[in-house]
N, C-alpha and C positions, 0 to 999 in steps of 0.2 A: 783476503788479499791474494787470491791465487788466480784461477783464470777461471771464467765465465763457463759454464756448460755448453750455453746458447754458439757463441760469438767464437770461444777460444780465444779471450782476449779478457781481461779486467781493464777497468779505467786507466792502472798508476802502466798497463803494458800497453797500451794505447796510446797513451800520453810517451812512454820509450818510444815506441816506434815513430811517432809524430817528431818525437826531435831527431830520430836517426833521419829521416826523410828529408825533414826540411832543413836541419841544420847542421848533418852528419855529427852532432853528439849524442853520447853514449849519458844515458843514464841508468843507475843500476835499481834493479825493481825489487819492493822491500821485500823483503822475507822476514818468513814467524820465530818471532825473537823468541828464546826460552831465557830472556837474562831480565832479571825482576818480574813485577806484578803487577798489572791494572794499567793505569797509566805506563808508567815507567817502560811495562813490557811492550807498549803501542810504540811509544817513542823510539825505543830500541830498535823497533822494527823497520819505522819510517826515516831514520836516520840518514842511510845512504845515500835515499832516493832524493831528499832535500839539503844534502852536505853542500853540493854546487851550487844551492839555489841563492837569489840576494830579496826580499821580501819588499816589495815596490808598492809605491801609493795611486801613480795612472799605469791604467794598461794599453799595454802595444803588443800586435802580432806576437804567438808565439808562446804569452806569459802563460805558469800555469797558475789555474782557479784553485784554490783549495777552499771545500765545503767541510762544516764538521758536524756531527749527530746533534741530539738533542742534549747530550754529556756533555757537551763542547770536544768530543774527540775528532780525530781527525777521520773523515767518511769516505771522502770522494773526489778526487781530481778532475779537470777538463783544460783543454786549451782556449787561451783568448785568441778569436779570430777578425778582430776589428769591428765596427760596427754595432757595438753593446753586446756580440753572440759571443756563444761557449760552444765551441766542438768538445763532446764526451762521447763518453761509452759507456751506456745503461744496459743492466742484463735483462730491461725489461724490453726494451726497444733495439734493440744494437746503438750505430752510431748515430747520433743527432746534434742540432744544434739547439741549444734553448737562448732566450736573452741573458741578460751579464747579470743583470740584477731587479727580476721581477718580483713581486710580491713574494712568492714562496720561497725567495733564495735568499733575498736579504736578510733572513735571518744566521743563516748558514754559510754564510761568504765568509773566509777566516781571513783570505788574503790573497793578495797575487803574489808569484815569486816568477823572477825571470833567473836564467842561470844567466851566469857571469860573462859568456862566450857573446851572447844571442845578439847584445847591441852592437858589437863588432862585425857581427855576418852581415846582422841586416844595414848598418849603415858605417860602412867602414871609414876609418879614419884618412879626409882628404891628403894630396900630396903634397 
């Protein structure tokens, strides 16, 4: 969970930057927890970065995707860009967009989370 060799960038910092751009929020990028073990110590780490988040059933602009390993841990982030696509960043590829939920992902799709702020920007409250 650091940054990419290739790119200079990991997914969960892509996905920061993505909400600083689009929706001038700050989200803060996990760091390597040293408090417990295994799990626990995963959780600990990913905590910040999903503290703001609210875990939603349809997605809209914006949302992020969470993918998990084959442990059910937590892998890999990208943003929902409408359209069934997922903007990430792979350290195989850089940025790309794959579909939302193809063959190979439906297994590993843990969830969407939109942060708290994101339905206010994008559809503000009328006058």
């Amino acid at each position: 969970m650091g940054e990419d060799e290739k790119t200079g960038c990991d997914c969960y910092g892509f996905v920061k930057l993505f909400y600083k751009d689009w929706f001038n929020l700050e989200l803060e990028h996990p760091i390597i927890s040293k408090e417990g073990k295994g799990i626990e110590r995963r959780n600990n780490c990913l905590r910040p970065f999903f503290e703001p988040l609210v875990k939603v059933e349809t997605p809209q602009f914006g949302d992020i995707v969470l993918y998990l390993n084959h442990m059910g841990l937590p892998l890999h982030v990208g943003v929902y860009i409408g359209d069934s696509k997922v903007l990430n960043m792979s350290s195989d590829i850089g940025c790309n967009v794959v579909k939302y939920m193809d063959n190979h992902s439906k297994t590993q799709v843990a969830g969407l989370y939109r942060h708290e702020q994101v339905s206010d920007i994008l559809f503000p409250p009328l006058p």
